[in-house]
N, C-alpha and C positions, 0 to 999 in steps of 0.2 A: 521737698523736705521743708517744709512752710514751720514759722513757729522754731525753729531750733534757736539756741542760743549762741551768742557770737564766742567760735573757737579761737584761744590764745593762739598765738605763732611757735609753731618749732625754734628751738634752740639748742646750741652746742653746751653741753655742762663744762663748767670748768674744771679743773683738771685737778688734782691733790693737791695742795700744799703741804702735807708732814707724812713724816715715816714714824712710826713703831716697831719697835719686832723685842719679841720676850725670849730669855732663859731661862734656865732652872740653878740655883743656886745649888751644889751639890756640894756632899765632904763637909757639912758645918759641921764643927764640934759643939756639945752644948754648953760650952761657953761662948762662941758666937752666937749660938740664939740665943742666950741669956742679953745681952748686949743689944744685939736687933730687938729683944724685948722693951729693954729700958726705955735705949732711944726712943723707940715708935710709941710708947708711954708717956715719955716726957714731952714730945713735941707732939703727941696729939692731945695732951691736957692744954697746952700752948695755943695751938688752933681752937682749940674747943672755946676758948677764954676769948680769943680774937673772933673768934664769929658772935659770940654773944655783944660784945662789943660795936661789932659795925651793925647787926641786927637793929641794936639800939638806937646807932645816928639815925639811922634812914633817913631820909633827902637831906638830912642836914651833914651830910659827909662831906667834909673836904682835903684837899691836900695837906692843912696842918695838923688835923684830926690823924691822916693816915700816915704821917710823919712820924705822929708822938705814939701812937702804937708799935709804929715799928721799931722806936726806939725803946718801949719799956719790953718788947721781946727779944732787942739786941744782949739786955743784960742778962737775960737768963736762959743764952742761949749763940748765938754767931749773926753778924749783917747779912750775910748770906742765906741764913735757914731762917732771920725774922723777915727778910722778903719773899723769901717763895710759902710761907705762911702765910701775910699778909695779899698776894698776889691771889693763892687759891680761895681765900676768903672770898675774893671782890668776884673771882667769878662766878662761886656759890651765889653768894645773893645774885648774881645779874642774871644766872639759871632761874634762880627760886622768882624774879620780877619776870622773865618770859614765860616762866610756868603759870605764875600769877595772870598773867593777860590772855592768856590761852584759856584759862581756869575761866575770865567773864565773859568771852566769846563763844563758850559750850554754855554757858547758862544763858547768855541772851538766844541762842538759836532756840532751846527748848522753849523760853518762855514765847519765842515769836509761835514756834508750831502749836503751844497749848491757846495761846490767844484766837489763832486762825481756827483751831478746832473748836474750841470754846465757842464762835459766835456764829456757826453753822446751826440749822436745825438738828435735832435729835434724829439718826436716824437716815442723812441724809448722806447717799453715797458718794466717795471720790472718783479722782482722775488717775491717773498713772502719774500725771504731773504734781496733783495736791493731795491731803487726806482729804476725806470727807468728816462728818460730823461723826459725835461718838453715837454708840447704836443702842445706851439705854440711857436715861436719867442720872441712873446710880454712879453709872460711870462716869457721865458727864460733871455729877458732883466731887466724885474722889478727885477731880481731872483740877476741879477748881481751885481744892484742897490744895494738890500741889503745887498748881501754879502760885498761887501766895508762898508756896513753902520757897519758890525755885528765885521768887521776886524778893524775898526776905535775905535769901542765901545774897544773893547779888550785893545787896543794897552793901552786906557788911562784906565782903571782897571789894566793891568799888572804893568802901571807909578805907580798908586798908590800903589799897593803891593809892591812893591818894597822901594817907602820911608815911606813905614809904615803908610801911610793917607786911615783912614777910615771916614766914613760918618754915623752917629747916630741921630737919632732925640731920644728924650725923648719924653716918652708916642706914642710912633709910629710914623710913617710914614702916617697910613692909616688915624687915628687920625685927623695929619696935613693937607692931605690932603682933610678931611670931610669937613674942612671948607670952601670949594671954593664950596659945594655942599648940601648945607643945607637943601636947596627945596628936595632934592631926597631922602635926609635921612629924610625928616620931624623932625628936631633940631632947634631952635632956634639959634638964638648969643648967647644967657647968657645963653641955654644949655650947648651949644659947649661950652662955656669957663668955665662954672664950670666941665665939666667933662677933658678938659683939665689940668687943674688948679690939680686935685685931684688925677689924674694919674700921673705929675708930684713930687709929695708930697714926702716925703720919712720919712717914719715910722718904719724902721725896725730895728734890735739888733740882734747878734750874740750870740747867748751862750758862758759860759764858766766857764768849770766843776770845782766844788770846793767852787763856789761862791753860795751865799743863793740863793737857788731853780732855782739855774744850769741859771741865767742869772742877770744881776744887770743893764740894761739900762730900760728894761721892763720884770718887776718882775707879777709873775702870783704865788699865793700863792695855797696850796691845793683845800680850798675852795671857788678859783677863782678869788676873789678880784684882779683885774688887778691895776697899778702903775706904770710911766714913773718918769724917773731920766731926767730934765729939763734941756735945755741947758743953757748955762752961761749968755747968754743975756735976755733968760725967767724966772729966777731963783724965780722975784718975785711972779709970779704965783704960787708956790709950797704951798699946802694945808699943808703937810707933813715932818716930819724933813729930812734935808741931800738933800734941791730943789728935793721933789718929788712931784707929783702929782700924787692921790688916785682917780681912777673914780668913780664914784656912781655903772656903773653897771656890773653886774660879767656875766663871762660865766663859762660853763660845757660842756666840752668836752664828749659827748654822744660815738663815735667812737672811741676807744683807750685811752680812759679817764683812765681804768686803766694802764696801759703801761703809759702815761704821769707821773700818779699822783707818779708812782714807781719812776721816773726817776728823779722829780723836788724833793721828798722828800728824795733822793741820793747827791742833788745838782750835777745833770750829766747836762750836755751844752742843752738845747733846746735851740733854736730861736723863734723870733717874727717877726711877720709881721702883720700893722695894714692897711685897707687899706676900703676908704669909695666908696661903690657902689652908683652912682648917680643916675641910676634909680630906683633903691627900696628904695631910700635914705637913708638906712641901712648900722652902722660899723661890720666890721668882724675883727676877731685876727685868725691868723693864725699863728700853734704852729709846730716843723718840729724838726728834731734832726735825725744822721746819726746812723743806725744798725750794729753793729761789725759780720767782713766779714763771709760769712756761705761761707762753702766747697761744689761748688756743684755737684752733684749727675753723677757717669759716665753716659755714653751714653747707655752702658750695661741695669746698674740699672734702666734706663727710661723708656729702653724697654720691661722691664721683665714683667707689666701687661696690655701690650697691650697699643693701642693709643688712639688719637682723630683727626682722621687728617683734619682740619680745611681752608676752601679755603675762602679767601675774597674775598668781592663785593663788587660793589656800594650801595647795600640796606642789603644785608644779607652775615651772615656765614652760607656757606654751610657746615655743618660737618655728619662723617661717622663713627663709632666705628670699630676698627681692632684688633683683639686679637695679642697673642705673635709670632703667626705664618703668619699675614698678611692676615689673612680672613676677611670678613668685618660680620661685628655681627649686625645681626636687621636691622632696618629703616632707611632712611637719617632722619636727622633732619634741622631743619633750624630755624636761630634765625634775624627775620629784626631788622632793622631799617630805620632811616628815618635822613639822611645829610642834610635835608635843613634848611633854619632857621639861626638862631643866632648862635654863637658857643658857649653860654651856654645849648643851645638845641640840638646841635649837638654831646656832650660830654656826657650828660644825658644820649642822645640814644645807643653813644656808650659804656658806661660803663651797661647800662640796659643789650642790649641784653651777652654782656662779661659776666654778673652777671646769667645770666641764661643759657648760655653754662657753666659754672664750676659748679653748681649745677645739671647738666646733666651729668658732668664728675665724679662727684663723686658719684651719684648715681651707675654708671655702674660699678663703681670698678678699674680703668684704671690708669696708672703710671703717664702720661706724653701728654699732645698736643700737635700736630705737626703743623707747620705754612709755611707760606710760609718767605722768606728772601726779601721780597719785599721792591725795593728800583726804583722810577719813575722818580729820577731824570735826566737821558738821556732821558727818555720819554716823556716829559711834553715842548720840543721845538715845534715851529710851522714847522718849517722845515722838522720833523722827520714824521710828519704825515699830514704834506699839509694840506690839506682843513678838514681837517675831525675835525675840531672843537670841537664838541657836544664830538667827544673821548676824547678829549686832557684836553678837562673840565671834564669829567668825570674822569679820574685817577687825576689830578689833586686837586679832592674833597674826592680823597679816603685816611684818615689822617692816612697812615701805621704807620708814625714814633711815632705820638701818641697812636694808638691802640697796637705798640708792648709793650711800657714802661707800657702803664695801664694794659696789660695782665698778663706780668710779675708779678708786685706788688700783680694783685690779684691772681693767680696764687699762689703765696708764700704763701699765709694765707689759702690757700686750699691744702696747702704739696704738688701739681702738680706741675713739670717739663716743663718747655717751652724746645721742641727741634725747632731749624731754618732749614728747607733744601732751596736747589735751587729752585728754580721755574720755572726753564725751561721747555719746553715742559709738567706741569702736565695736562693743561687741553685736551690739543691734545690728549695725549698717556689715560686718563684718558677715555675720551671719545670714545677713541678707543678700550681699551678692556675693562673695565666695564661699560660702558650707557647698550647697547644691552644686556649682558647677564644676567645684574642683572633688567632688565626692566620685570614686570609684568602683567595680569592683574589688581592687587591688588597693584602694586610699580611702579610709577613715574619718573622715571631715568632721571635726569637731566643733562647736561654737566657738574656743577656745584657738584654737587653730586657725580659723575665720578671724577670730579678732587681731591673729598677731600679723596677717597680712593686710588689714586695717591699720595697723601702728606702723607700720613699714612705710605702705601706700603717703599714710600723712607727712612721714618723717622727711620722706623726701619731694614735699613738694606736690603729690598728686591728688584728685579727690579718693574717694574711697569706690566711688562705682566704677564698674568694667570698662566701661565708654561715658563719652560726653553725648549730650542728644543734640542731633544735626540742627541746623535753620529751618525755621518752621514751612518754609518755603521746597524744602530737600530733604524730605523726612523720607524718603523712598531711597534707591542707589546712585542717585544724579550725581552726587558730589561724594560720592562712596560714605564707607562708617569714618565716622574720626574718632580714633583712638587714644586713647593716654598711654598706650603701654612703646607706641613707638616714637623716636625721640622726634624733638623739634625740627629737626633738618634731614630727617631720614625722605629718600626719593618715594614720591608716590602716596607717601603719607596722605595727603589731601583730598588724590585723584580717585577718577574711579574706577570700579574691579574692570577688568579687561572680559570683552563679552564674550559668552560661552556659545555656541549654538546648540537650540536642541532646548525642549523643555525643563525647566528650572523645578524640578522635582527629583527627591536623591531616589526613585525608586526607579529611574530612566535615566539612561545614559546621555549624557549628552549630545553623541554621535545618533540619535534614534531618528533623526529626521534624516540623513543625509543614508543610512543604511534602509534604511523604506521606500527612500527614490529610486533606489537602484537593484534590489531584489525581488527577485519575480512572485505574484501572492500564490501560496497552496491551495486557494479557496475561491471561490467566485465571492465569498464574502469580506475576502481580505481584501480582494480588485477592489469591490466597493469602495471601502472602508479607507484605502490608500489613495482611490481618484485615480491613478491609473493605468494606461489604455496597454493591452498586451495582446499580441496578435496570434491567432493560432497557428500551428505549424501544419504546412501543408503537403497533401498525399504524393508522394510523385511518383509520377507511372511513364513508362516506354509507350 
């Protein structure tokens, strides 16, 4: 395997730090949506003002900068909601500057593979490793075109990284731009604007412990009754002493309802978040709070009862069960889904089939899942893969970053271990030595299938081929096969097979020497043929 590139180390992922979990706001009267209106009106004109604002400092922010903002939002509005205003700001921009740096790293990769194709002859073919050259002139010239265009592109994203100017829209980009395309989405105007309108909104509260029932902007009591703390200019709205506002309807946290109800009758920090879906034209409150750091599990302990080693797709997880010594145990299995659709439908699917590979893992008895470390970002240029579209859309629709974090989280509530390895070469070498020998009458061997007892194999430690190859001095059965599947200290492991008598072909039996020495032949050509001596039986007479 000459020529491969050096594979990173297995590792244990760390484990969650925060909880989520949402309800359905039910029973509002429309006077509390009038109210949830305002609010989320007024404090997202509020934000909206404050992100333009820090947009502007860029590198030149500092602490007295974000002092005095917070102080001219305290006045038209509570210290409480001008910090978790100013709070969500900071992490917008510090999203929209990772976004940013990610943004010059997909344009340095295309311009590096337009330069390497560019200086190739016309014509001249690739490797599996590199492209070759373009295959006519013309192309070669459009090829040029862009690369100026992609080198231009650069120049002015590195301008802006450099004095800190980033580009944010509120409520999206995709959003903004739906509305120049309303026919294709079937939206209306006064769709599009109330669903803009409401993603702009800003309805949330930070926790903070010590305070009654661990928040005091939006208060969520045991038995649910929800209450916002009004801002200064809504105040007269307030049903309730101290400008609050009591909704008519409660929720009940079904999902971790008790872990909440421990947490807020501690007075420990949850957050709020209220936010109105316009097409089910249903509110939700969504409750979240961060988990004190757990230790996680060595690599060892991961491995000690076997794996699950786990290969994604565009429609399914391929996964393979591997014990402590890297055998693969049983059946493949396979868990689809289906990417297409909305990404509330998309997210269903993927947490469905997650939901029923961990209930698979737990049945079998197993430590730890093995995954791949998949990251498509250099992938997903047009450059890197030319014409082949249909591919580039394809990994592109495969949402790794969100299938690792949701694995994770559920993963924890199931006591299983996420290990990450490389992903280089598994589905090649996969397919290389387990598709064929694990292929059946009865088992289906898939490349897919191959690959995920490849991720397993790595996960814990082993190479990916069946056997190690012996010393070049004992390539015969002197020192027997040495195996990887059987453990370090297993008896006999080393030694060699125990001798058989009797020709080493499966079409004779072992015993054929030792049952020919001592059976009489039917033939004078069998005497031959066997060497020996048999005496003829003799007349006897009176």
């Amino acid at each position: 395997m000459g020529g491969v590139r050096e594979l990173a180390a297995s590792f244990v992922v760390p484990g969650p730090s925060g909880v989520a979990v949402r309800d359905r706001l039910k029973h509002l009267t429309p006077l509390d949506e009038e109210v949830l209106r305002m609010v989320g009106a007024h404090q997202g004109a509020l934000a909206s003002r404050d992100l333009k604002t820090r947009c502007a400092q860029g590198l030149e922010h500092s602490a007295e900068s974000w002092a005095a903002r917070k102080r001219e939002l305290t006045v038209v509005s509570s210290s409480r909601i001008a910090g978790a205003i100013t709070k969500a700001t900071h992490d917008q921009w510090a999203l929209a500057r990772r976004c940013q740096a990610a943004h010059v790293r997909s344009l340095e990769a295309g311009i590096k593979t337009l330069r390497h194709r560019l200086s190739l002859p016309v014509g001249q073919k690739g490797t599996k490793r590199a492209a070759g050259g373009y295959r006519t002139r013309r192309e070669w010239f459009q090829k040029s075109r862009r690369l100026a265009a992609l080198e231009a592109r650069r120049a002015a994203v590195l301008a802006d990284w450099q004095t800190g100017r980033v580009r944010v829209v509120r409520a999206g980009k995709h959003l903004l731009t739906t509305r120049h395309h309303l026919a294709e989405t079937g939206l209306s105007e006064e769709q599009w604007r109330q669903r803009w309108e409401a993603e702009r909104w800003f309805l949330a509260a930070d926790g903070e412990s010590g305070k009654r029932y661990g928040n005091e902007t939006i208060r969520v009591t045991p038995d649910g009754q929800v209450s916002l703390k009004l801002p200064a200019p809504l105040a007269h709205l307030a049903n309730a002493p101290h400008g609050r506002y009591i909704l008519t309807g409660t929720v009940a946290f079904a999902h971790r309802g008790v872990e909440w109800a421990d947490r807020i009758e501690a007075n420990r920090a949850v957050a709020y978040r209220i936010h109105y879906d316009t097409g089910r034209g249903r509110w939700y409150l969504t409750a979240s709070w961060q988990r004190p750091t757990v230790q996680t599990v060595s690599l060892a302990v991961a491995r000690g009862g076997g794996v699950i080693g786990v290969d994604t797709n565009a429609d399914h997880f391929a996964a393979y069960r591997l014990d402590a010594h890297g055998n693969p145990v049983g059946e493949p299995h396979r868990f689809a889904y289906d990417l297409s659709g909305t990404a509330a439908h998309r997210d269903a699917q993927v947490r469905h089939a997650l939901t029923r590979l961990l209930h698979w893992a737990r049945r079998t008895g197993v430590t730890a899942i093995a995954v791949e470390d998949l990251d498509f970002e250099a992938e997903k240029t047009r450059e890197k893969h030319g014409r082949r579209k249909k591919f580039r859309q394809l990994i592109s629709g495969m949402p790794t970053g969100k299938l690792k974090a949701r694995l994770v989280s559920m993963a924890a509530e199931h006591g299983l271990a996420i290990i990450a390895v490389d992903p280089a070469y598994t589905s090649r070498w996969g397919g290389q030595h387990w598709q064929k020998p694990l292929t059946t009458p009865h088992r289906k061997m898939s490349r897919h299938d191959a690959a995920g007892i490849a991720i397993g194999r790595r996960a814990l430690g082993h190479p990916i081929p069946r056997r190690t190859t012996p010393p070049r001095a004992h390539r015969s059965d002197a020192h027997g096969h040495r195996t990887v599947q059987a453990a370090p200290g297993a008896p006999g492991r080393e030694g060699p097979r125990p001798r058989i008598p009797g020709p080493r072909t499966r079409s004779v039996p072992p015993d054929t020497a030792r049952t020919r020495a001592t059976r009489t032949p039917k033939t004078v050509r069998d005497v031959r043929s066997a060497r020996v001596w048999v005496q003829d039986s003799l007349l006897l007479t009176e």
